[in-house]
matplotlib code that plots the C-alpha trace (Angstrom):
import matplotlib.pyplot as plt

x = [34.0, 36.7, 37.6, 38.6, 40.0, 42.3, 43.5, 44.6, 46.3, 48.3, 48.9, 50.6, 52.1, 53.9, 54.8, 55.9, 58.7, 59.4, 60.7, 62.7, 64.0, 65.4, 66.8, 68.3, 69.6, 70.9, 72.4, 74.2, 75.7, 79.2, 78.7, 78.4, 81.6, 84.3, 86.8, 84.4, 85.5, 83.3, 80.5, 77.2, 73.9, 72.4, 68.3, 66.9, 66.7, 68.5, 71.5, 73.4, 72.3, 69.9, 72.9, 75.8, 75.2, 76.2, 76.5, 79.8, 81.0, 84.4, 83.1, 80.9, 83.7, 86.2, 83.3, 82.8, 86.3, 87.2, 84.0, 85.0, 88.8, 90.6, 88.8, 85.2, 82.1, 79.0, 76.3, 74.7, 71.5, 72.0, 75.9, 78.9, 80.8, 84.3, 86.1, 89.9, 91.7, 95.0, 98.4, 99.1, 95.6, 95.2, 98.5, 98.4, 95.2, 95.9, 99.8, 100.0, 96.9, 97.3, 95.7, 92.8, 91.7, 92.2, 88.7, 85.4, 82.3, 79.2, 77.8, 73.9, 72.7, 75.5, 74.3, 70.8, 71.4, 73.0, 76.5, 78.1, 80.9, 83.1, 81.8, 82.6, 85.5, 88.5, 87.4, 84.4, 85.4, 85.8, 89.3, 90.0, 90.8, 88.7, 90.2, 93.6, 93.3, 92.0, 94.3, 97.0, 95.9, 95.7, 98.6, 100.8, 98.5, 99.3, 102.9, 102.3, 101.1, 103.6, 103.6, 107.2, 108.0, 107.4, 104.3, 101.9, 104.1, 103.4, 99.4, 99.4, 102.0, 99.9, 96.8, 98.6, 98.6, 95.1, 94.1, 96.8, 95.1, 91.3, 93.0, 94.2, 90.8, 89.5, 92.5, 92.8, 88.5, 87.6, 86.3, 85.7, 88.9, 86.3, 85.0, 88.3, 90.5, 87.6, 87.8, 92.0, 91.9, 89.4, 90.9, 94.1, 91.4, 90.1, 93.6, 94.6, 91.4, 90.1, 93.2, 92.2, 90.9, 87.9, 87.7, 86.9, 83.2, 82.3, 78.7, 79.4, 82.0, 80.1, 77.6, 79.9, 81.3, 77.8, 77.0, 79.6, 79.1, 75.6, 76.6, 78.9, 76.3, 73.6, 76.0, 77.2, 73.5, 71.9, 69.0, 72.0, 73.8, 70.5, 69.9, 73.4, 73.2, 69.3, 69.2, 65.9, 64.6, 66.0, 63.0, 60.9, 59.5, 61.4, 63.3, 66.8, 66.6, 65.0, 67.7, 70.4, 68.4, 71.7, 74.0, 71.9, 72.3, 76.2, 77.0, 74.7, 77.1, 80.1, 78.4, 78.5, 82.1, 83.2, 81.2, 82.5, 86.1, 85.4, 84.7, 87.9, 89.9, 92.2, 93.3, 96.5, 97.5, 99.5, 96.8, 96.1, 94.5, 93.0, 90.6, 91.8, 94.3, 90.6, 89.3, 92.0, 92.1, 88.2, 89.0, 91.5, 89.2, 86.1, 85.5, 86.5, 83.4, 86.2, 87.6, 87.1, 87.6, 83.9, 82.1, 80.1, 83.4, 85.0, 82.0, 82.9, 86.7, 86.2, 84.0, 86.0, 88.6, 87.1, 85.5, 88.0, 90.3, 88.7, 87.1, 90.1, 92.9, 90.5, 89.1, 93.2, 93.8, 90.8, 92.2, 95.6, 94.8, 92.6, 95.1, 97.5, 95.3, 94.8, 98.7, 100.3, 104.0, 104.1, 102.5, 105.5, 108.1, 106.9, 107.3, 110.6, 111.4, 110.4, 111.9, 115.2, 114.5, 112.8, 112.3, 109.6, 109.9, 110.5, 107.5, 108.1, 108.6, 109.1, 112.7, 112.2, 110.6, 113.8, 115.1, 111.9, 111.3, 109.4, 106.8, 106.7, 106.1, 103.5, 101.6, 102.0, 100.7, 97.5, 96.7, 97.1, 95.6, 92.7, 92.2, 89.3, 88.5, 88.1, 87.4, 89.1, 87.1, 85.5, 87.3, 86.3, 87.3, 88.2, 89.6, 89.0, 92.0, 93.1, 93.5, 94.8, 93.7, 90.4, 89.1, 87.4, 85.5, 86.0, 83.1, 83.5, 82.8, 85.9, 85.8, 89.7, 89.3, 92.3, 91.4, 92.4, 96.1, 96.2, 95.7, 97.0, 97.7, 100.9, 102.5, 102.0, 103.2, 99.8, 97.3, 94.4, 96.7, 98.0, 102.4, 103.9, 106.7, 105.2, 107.3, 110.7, 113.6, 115.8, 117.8, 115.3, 115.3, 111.7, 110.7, 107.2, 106.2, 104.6, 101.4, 100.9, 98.6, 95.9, 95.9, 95.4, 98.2, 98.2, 96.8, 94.0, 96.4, 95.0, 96.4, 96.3, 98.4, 101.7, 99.2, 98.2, 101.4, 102.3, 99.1, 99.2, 103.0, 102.5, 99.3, 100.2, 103.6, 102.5, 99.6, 102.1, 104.5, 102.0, 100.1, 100.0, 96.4, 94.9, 91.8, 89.2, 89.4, 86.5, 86.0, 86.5, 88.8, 87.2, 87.1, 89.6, 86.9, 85.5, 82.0, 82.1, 79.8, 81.8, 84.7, 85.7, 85.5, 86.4, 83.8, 83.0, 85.5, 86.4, 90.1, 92.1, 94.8, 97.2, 99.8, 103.6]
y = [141.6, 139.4, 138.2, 141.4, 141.8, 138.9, 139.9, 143.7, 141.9, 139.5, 142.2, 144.4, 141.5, 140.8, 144.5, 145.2, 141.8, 143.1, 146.5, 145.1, 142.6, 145.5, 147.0, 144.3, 143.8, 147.6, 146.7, 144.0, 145.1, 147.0, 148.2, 151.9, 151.7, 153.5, 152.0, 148.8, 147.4, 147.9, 145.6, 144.7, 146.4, 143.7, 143.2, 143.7, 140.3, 138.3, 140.3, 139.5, 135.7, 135.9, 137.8, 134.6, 131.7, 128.7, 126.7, 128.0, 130.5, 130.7, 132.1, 134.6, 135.8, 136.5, 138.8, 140.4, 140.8, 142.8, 144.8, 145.8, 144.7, 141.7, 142.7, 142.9, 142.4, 141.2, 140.2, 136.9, 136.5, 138.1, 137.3, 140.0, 138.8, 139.9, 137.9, 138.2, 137.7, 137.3, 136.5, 139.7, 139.8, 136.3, 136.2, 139.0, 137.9, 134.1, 134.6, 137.8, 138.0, 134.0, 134.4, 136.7, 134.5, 131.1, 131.2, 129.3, 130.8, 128.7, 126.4, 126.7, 123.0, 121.2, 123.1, 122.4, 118.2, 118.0, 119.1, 121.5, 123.7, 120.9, 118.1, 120.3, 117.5, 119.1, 121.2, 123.2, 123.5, 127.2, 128.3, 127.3, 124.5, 122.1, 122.9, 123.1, 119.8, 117.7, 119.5, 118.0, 114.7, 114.2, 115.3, 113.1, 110.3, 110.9, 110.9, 107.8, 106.1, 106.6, 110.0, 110.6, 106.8, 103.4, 101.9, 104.5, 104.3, 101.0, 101.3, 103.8, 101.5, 98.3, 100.0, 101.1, 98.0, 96.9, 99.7, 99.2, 95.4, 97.3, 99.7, 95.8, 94.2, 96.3, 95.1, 98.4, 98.8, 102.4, 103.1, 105.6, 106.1, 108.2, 105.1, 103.1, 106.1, 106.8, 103.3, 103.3, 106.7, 105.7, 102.3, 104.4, 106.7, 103.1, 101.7, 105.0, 105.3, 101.6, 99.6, 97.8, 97.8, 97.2, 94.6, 96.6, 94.9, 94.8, 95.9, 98.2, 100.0, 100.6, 102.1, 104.0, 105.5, 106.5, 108.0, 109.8, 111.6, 112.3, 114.1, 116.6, 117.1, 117.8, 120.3, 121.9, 122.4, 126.2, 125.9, 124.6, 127.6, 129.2, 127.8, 128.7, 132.2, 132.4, 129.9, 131.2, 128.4, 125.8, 126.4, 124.9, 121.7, 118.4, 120.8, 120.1, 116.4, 116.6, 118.8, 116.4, 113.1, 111.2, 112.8, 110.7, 107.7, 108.4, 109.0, 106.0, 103.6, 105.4, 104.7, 100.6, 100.8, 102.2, 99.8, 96.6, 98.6, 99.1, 95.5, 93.9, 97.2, 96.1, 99.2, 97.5, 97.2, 100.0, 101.5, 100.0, 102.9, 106.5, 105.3, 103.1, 106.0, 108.5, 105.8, 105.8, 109.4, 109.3, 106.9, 109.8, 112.1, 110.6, 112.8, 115.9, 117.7, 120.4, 117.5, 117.4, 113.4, 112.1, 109.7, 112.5, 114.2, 110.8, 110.2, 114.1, 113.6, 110.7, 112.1, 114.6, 112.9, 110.2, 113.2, 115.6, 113.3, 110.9, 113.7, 116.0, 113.3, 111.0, 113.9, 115.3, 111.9, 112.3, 115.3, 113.8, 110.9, 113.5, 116.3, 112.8, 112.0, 115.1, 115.6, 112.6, 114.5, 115.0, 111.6, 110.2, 112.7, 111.0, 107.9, 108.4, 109.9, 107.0, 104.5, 106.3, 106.9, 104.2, 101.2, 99.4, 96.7, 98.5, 99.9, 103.9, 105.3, 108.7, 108.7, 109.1, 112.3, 113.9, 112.9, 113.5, 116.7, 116.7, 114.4, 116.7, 119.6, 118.0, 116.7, 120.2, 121.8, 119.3, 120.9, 124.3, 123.8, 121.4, 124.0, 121.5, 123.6, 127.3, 128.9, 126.8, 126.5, 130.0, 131.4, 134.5, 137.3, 137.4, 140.7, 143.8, 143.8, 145.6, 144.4, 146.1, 149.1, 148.2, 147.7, 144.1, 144.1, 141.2, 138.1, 139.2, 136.0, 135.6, 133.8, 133.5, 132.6, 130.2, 130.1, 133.3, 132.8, 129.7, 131.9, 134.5, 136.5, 138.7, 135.4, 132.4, 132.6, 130.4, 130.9, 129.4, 126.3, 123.2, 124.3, 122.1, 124.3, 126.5, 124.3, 124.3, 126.8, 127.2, 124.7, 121.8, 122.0, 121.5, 125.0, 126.0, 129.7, 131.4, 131.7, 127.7, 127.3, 124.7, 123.5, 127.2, 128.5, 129.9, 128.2, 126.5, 124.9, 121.9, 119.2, 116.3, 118.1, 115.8, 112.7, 113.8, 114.6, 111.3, 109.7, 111.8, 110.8, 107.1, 106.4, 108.9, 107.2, 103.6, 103.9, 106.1, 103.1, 100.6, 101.7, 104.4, 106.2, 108.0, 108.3, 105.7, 105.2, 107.0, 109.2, 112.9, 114.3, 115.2, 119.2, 120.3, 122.8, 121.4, 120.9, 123.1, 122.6, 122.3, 120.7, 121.4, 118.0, 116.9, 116.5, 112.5, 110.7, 107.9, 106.6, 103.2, 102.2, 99.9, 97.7, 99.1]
z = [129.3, 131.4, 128.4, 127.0, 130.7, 130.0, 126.8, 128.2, 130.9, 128.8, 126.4, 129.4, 130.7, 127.4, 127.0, 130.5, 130.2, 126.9, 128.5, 131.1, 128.7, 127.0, 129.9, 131.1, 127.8, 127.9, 131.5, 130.1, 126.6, 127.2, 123.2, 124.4, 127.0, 126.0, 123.7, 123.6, 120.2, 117.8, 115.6, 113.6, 115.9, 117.8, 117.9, 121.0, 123.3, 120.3, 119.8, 116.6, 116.4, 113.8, 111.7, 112.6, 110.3, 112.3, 109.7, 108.4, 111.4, 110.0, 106.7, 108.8, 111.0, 108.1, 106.3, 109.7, 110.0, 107.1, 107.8, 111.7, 111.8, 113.8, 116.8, 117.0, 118.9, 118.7, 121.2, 121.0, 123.4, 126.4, 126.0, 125.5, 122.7, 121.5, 117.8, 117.9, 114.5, 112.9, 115.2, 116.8, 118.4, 119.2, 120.7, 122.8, 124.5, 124.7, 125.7, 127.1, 129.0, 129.6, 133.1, 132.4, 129.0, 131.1, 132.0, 130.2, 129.6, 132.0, 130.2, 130.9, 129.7, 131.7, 134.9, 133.8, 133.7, 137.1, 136.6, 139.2, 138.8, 140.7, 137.7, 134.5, 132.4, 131.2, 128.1, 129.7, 133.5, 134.6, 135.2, 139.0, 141.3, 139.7, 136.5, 137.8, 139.6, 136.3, 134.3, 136.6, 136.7, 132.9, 132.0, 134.1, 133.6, 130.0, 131.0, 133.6, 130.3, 127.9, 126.6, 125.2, 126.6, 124.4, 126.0, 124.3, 120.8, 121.2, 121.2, 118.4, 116.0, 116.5, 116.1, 112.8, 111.5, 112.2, 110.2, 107.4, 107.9, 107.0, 104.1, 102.8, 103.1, 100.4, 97.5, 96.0, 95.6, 96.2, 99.5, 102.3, 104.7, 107.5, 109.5, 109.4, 110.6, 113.2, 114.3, 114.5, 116.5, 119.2, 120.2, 121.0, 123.2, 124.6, 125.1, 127.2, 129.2, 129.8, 128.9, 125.7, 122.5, 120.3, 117.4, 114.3, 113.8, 117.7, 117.9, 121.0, 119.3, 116.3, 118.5, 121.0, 117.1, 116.1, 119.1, 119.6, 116.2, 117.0, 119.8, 118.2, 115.8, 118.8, 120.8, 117.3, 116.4, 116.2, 118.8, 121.6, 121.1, 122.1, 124.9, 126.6, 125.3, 126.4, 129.2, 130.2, 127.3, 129.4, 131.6, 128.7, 130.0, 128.6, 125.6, 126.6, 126.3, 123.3, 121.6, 123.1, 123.0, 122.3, 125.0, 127.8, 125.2, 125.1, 128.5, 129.7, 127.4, 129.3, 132.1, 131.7, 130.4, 133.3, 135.9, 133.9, 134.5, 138.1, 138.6, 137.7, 139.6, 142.2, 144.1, 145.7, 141.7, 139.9, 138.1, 134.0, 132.8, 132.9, 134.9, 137.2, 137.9, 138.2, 140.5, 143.0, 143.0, 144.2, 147.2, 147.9, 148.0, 150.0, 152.5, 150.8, 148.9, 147.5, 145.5, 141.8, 141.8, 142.0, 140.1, 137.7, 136.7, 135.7, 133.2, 132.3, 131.7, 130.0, 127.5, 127.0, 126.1, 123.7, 121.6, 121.4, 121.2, 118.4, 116.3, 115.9, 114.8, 113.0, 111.1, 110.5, 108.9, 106.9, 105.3, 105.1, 103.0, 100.7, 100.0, 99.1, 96.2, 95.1, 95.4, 94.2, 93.9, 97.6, 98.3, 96.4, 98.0, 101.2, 100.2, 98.8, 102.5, 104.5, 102.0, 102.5, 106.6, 107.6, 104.4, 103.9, 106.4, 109.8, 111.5, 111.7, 115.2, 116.8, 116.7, 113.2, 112.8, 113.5, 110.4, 108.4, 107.2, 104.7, 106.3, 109.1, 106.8, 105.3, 108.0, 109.8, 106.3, 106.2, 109.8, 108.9, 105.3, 106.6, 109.3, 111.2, 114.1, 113.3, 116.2, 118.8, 122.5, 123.6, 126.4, 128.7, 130.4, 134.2, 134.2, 132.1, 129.5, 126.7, 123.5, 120.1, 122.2, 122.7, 126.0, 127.2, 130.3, 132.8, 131.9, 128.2, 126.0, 123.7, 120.1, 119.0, 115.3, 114.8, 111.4, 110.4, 111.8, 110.7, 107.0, 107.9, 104.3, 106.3, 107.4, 104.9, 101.8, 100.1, 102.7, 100.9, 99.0, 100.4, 100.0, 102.4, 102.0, 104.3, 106.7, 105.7, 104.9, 101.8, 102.8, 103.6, 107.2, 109.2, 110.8, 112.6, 112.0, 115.2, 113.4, 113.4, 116.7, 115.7, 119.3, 120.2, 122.5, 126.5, 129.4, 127.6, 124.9, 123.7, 126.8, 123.9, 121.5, 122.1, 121.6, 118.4, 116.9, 117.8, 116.4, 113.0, 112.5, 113.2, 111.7, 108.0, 108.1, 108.5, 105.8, 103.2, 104.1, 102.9, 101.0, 97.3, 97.5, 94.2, 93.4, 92.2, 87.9, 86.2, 89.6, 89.4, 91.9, 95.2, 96.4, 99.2, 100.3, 103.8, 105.7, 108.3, 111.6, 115.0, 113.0, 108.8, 107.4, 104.0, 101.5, 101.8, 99.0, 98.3, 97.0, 96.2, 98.4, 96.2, 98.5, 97.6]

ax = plt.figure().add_subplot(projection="3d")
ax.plot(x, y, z, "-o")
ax.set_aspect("equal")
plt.show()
C-alpha cells in the first residue's frame, strides 16, 4: 500500500511540473503576439530543437527559409528564437537597429563555472559597460601593436616564411596544409597576446593547437546547446564538466602562460604585449569592483581571441589553398599578378594590395564562397523592434544567417560557384558589393576583421609567391562542399606545393 502511495505521488508530481512547464512555456513563447513572425510548431518543453539539425544549421535554416520566408521563428528550449535572412533583413536589424541587436544572449554554462556578467571575454559579454570597456581596450591595443603600422606586418610576413619554410620541408610530397596554416595563424595570435612565438614542433604548442580544436568541437556540440537553452540541466550533478572536459584543460594551460608572462612583467616598461597592456589595466583598477580588468576576464579575452582568431583565418587559408587546386587558371592569374606587382624576390606587403586586384578579388571570393561561419555570433533583442514588418519583442534571441547574404541569388551573379569576379567591374577595378559581410556588420562587427585581412593577404600572397599547388598525381580532385559544425571546413585534402 505505501508503495502504491509512492507511485501516485510521483506520478502527480511528474504531471503537476509537467503542467506548469507548459505554462511557463506558454508565458514565455511570443508565437501568438501579434505580427510575431511566423515558423515550424514547437513541442512542448523542447520547442523546435528536435526539428534543427545541428550538424549542418546552415542547410536547415535555408529549407526553413523558403518554407516561412527571410524572417522566421522558432523556439529552442525555453528560448524565443527569430532567423533573419538575405541583405535587406539582415541589414536592417544589424545596421539600422545597431543599438537594440548590440546585445548577447546569457550564456548559462559560463554563469554556471564562475563567470559573472563583469568576466564574459569579448565575443559573449552582454552589451554594456563591460563590453564597452573590453571592446575599447582591444581595439587600441590592436592599434598600440601595429594594426595599420609595420610592427604587426612584420609578425605576420616572418611568420610567412616559417610556413613557406614547412610548405618546403615536404619537396613537393602531397600533404595536408590544415595543421601548418593552424600553426602559422596562432603564432601571430601568440606574438600579439604574449609577445613571441612557438617553434613549429614545441610540445606545448602542439597541445595548446589540440586543445584548442577540442574545444570548438565541445561548445559546437548538440547537448551544449541544450544546456544554455534548458539551463535547468545544468543542475545535473558533475554534467557540465563532463560535456566540456577540455575547456578546464584549455584554460588551465592559459592559465600557466599567462603566470610565466606575469613573471618577467615590469610595469615601469611600455607594455610588450596584449597582456602586459591587460595587466596594467588591472593595477588600474584595484579597488574598483565595476571594473571589467580582473584576472578571470583576462583568461576570457584571451581565449577569445586565440580561438576566434586562430580558427577563422587558419580555416580561410584552408579554403584558399583548396579552391587554388581545384582552379589552377586563377592560381596562375595570381601569380602572374604578384610577379608583375611585387616579383619573386621581395616579400609582399600591405602597400601592395592597392595595386592587386585580382588577388583581392579572389581572396574576398574564397570568403564569400568558403562561407566558414554561417550564422555569425547570436545576438538579442533589447528593445521590441520591427523587422520586414514583423514585430520582435525585446530579449528575443536573434540568428542572422550570414550565409544566405553571403549567397544571396538577387545580389551575386554565381552564388553557389567560386567567380572571383564577383569582385571586380568591367574594367578590372576591385569593388565590394554591400552583401559581402563575413565579419557580420553593426556594433558587434567582427573587432579582428582588419587583422585578418592583413593575415589572409600576407600569408595567400607569400605561399602563391613561392610556391605552384595542384593536386597530388593519381589523386582525384578534392570536393569544394564543406564540413559544417560551428565553422564550414573543407573536406580534409591533401596537395603538392612545387617551389617556383
Amino acid at each position: 500500500m505505501g508503495l502504491l502511495t509512492g507511485d501516485v505521488l510521483t506520478t502527480l508530481a511528474l504531471a503537476m511540473a509537467v503542467f506548469l512547464l507548459l505554462v511557463d512555456l506558454m508565458h514565455r513563447c511570443p508565437r501568438w503576439a501579434a505580427r510575431y513572425p511566423p515558423g515550424p510548431m514547437p513541442l512542448p518543453g523542447l520547442g523546435n530543437l528536435l526539428q534543427v539539425d545541428f550538424q549542418d544549421i546552415s542547410y536547415c535554416f535555408s529549407k526553413l527559409q523558403r518554407r516561412f520566408g527571410d524572417v522566421y521563428s522558432l523556439q529552442l528550449g525555453w528560448t524565443p528564437v527569430v532567423v533573419l535572412n538575405g541583405l535587406v533583413a539582415v541589414r536592417e536589424a544589424l545596421v539600422k537597429h545597431n543599438e537594440d541587436t548590440a546585445d548577447r544572449p546569457p550564456t548559462p554554462i559560463l554563469e554556471y563555472l564562475g563567470f559573472g556578467p563583469r568576466s564574459e571575454g569579448i565575443f559573449q559579454a552582454r552589451y554594456g559597460p563591460a563590453w564597452r570597456e573590453q571592446r575599447r581596450f582591444s581595439v587600441s591595443t590592436l592599434r598600440l601593436f601595429g594594426l595599420g603600422k609595420k610592427s604587426l606586418e612584420q609578425w605576420v610576413t616572418e611568420e610567412a616564411s616559417c610556413l613557406c619554410a614547412a610548405f618546403a620541408d615536404h619537396a613537393g610530397r602531397p600533404f595536408s596544409p590544415s595543421e601548418s596554416l593552424n600553426k602559422a595563424v596562432t603564432n601571430v595570435m601568440a606574438s600579439l597576446t604574449y609577445g613571441r612565438r612557438f617553434e613549429y614542433d614545441d610540445p606545448r604548442f602542439l597541445r595548446l593547437l589540440t586543445l584548442m580544436n577540442e574545444v570548438l568541437l565541445e561548445q559546437s556540440s548538440f547537448l551544449i546547446q541544450m544546456l544554455n537553452f534548458i539551463p535547468v540541466l545544468l543542475r545535473i550533478p558533475g554534467l557540465v564538466h563532463k560535456v566540456i572536459p577540455r575547456q578546464r584543460e584549455f584554460m588551465a594551460l592559459l592559465d600557466e602562460l599567462v603566470t610565466e608572462h606575469r613573471m618577467t612583467w615590469d610595469p615601469a616598461q611600455p607594455p610588450r604585449d596584449l597582456t602586459d597592456a591587460f595587466l596594467a589595466e588591472v593595477e588600474k583598477a584595484k579597488g574598483n569592483p565595476e571594473s571589467s580588468f580582473n584576472d578571470e576576464n583576462l583568461r576570457l579575452v584571451v581565449s577569445d581571441l586565440f580561438s576566434a582568431g586562430m580558427v577563422t583565418t587558419s580555416t580561410t587559408l584552408v579554403w584558399a589553398l583548396l579552391l587554388m587546386i581545384l582552379h589552377p587558371d586563377v592560381q596562375r592569374r595570381v601569380q602572374q599578378e604578384i610577379d608583375e606587382v611585387i616579383g619573386q624576390v621581395r616579400r609582399p606587403e600591405m602597400s601592395d594590395q592597392a595595386h592587386m586586384p585580382f588577388t583581392t578579388a579572389v581572396i574576398h571570393e574564397v570568403q564569400r564562397f568558403g562561407d566558414i561561419v554561417p550564422l555569425g555570433v547570436p545576438h538579442m533583442t533589447s528593445r521590441d523592434i520591427e523587422v520586414q514588418g514583423f514585430l520582435i519583442p525585446k530579449g528575443t534571441l536573434l540568428f542572422t544567417n550570414l550565409s544566405s547574404v553571403l549567397k544571396d541569388e538577387t545580389v551575386w551573379e554565381k552564388p553557389f560557384r567560386f567567380h572571383p569576379e564577383h569582385f571586380l567591374d568591367a574594367q578590372g577595378r576591385f569593388v565590394k558589393p554591400e552583401a559581402f559581410m563575413p565579419f557580420s556588420a553593426g556594433r558587434r562587427a567582427c573587432l579582428g576583421e582588419p587583422l585578418a585581412r592583413m593575415e589572409l593577404f600576407l600569408f595567400f600572397t607569400c605561399l602563391l609567391q613561392r610556391f605552384s599547388f595542384s593536386v597530388p598525381p593519381g589523386h582525384s580532385p578534392p570536393s569544394d562542399h564543406g564540413v559544417s559544425n560551428f565553422l564550414v571546413s573543407p573536406f580534409p585534402y591533401q596537395l603538392c606545393a612545387v617551389p617556383r
